[in-house]
C-alpha positions as a Markdown table, in Angstrom:
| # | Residue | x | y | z |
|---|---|---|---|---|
| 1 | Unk | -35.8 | -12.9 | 2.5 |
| 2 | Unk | -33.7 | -14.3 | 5.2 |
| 3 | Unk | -29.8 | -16.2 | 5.1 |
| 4 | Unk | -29.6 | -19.9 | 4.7 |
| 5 | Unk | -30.0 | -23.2 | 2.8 |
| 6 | Unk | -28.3 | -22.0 | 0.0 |
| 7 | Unk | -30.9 | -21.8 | -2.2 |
| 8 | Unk | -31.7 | -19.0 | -4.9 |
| 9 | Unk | -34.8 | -18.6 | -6.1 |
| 10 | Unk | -35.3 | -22.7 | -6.8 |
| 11 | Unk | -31.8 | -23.3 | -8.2 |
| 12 | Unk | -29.1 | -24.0 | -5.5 |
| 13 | Unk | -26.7 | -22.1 | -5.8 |
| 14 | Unk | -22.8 | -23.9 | -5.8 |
| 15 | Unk | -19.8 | -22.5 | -3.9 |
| 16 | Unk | -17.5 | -20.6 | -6.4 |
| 17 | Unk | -14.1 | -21.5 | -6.3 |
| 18 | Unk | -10.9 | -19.0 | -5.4 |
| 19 | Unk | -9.5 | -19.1 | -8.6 |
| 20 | Unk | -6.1 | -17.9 | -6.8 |
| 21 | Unk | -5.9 | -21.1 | -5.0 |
| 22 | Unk | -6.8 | -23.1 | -8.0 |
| 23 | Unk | -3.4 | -21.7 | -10.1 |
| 24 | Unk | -1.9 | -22.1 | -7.0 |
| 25 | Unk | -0.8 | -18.3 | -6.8 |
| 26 | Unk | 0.9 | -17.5 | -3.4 |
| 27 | Unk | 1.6 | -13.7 | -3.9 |
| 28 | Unk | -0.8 | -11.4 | -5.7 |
| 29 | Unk | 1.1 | -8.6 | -7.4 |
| 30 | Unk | -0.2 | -4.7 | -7.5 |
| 31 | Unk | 1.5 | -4.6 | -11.0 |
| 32 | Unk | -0.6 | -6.9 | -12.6 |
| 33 | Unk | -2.9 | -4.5 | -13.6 |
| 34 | Unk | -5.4 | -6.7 | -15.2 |
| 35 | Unk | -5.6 | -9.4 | -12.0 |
| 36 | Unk | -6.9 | -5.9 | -10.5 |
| 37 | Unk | -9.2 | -4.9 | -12.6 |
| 38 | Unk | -10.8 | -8.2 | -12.5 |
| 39 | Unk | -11.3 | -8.0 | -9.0 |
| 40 | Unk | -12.5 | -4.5 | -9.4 |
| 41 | Unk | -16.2 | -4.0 | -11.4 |
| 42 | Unk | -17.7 | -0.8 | -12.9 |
| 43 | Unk | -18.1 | 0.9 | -10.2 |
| 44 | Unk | -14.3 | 0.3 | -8.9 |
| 45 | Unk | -14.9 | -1.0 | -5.6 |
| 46 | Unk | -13.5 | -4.1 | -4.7 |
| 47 | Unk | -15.7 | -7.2 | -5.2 |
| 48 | Unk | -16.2 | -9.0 | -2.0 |
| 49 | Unk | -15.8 | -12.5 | -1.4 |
| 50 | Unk | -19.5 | -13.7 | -1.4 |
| 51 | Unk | -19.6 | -11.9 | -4.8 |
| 52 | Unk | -16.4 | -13.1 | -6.6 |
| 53 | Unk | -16.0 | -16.4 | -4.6 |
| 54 | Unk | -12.4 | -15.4 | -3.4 |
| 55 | Unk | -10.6 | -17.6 | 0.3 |
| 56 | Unk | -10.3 | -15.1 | 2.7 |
| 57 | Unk | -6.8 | -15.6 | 2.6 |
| 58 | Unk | -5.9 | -14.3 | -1.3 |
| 59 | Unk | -9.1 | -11.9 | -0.7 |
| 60 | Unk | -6.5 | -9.9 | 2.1 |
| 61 | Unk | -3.6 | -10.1 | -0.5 |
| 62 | Unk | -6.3 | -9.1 | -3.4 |
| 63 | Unk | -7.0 | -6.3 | -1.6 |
| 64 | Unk | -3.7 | -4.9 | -0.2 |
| 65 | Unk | -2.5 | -5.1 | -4.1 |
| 66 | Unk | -5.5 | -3.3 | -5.0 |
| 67 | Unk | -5.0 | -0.4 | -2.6 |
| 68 | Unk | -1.4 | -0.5 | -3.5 |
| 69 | Unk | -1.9 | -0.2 | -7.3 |
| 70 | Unk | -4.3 | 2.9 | -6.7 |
| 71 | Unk | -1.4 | 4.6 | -4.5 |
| 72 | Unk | 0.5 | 4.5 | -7.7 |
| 73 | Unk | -1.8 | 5.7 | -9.7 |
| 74 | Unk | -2.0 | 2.0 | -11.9 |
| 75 | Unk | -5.4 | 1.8 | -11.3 |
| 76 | Unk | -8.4 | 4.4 | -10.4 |
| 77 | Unk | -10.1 | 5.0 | -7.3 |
| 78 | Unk | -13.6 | 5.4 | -9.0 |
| 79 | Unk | -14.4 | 5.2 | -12.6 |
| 80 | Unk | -17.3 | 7.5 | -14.1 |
């Protein structure tokens, strides 16, 4: 157990990349229904950072888009 070092079970494990920042994508939009869904697995919660290697930055925008697109009904809440 226990946080630090960076190491996985032997293999270090390497920072991912925001993949927002890479395309250079300044607004995120709620329309883009399949940017959403990436962010969002199975379970339809939104991935967080540490998980899908998003800044903290695009993660905010990710995440008021989300919430946006499930207000109009673009994407679902949960999925079963």
């Amino acid at each position: 157990g226990g946080r630090g070092g960076g190491f996985r079970r032997g293999g270090f494990r390497r920072r991912k990349v925001c993949r927002f920042c890479v395309d250079k994508v300044d607004y995120i939009d709620y329309k883009d229904v399949r940017v959403m869904m990436m962010a969002i697995p199975e379970r339809g919660k939104i991935q967080p950072r540490r998980i899908s290697g998003t800044c903290a930055k695009h993660q905010r925008k990710l995440t008021t888009a989300v919430k946006r697109a499930r207000q109009l009904a673009l994407i679902p809440y949960v999925t079963d």
